[in-house]
C-alpha positions in Angstrom: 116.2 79.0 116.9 116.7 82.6 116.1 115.9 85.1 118.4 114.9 89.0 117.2 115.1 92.2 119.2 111.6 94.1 119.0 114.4 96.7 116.5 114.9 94.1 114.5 111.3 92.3 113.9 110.0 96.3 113.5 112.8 96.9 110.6 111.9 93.4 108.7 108.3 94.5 109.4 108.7 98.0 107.6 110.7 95.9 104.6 108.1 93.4 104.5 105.7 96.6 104.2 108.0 98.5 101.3 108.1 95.4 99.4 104.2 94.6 99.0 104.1 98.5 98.1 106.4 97.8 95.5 104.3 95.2 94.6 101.1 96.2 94.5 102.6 99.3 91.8 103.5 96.5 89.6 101.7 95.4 86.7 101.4 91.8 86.1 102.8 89.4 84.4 106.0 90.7 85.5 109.2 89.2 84.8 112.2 88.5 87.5 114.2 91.3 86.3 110.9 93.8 85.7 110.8 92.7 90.1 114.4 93.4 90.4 114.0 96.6 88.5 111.4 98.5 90.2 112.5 97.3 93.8 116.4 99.2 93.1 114.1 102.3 91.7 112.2 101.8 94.7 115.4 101.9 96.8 114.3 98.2 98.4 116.3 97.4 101.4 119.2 95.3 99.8 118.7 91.7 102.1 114.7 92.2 100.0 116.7 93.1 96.2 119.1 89.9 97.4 115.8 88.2 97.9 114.1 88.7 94.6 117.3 88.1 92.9 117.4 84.4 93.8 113.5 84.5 92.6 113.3 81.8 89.9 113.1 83.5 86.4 109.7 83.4 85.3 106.8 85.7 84.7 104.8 86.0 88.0 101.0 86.9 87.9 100.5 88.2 91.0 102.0 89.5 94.3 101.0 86.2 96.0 102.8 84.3 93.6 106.2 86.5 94.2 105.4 86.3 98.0 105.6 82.4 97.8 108.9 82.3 96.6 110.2 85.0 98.4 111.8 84.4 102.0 113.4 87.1 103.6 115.4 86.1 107.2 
C-alpha cells in the first residue's frame, strides 16, 4: 500500500486539475497524438504527458473516455 504526504496528494491533485483543463480545450474526436500535443503546449506535468503516451492510439470522443484509460500514480 502506498502511502502520500498531504504535498504529494495536493501536487497530483493540481495535475489531475491541469489535465481535465487541457481536456476540456480539446475538441473531440481527438486522436492520441492531437492528446499528446496540446498537453506539451500546455506544459503538462511530464508523469501526465508519460501517461497519455501509453494511451492506446485511437480517436477518443470525449474527456471521460481519455480519463478511463488514463492512470496516473
Amino acid at each position: 500500500m502506498r502511502h502520500h504526504s498531504p504535498h504529494t496528494s495536493t501536487l497530483e491533485s493540481a495535475a489531475h486539475e491541469r489535465l481535465l483543463g487541457t481536456l476540456r480545450s480539446i475538441d473531440y474526436p481527438a486522436t492520441k497524438d492531437d492528446l499528446l500535443r496540446i498537453a506539451v503546449l500546455d506544459h503538462l506535468e511530464v508523469p501526465t504527458i508519460d501517461a497519455i503516451h501509453e494511451l492506446p492510439t485511437r480517436d477518443y470522443h470525449g474527456i471521460s473516455e481519455v480519463l478511463k484509460e488514463i492512470a496516473l500514480d
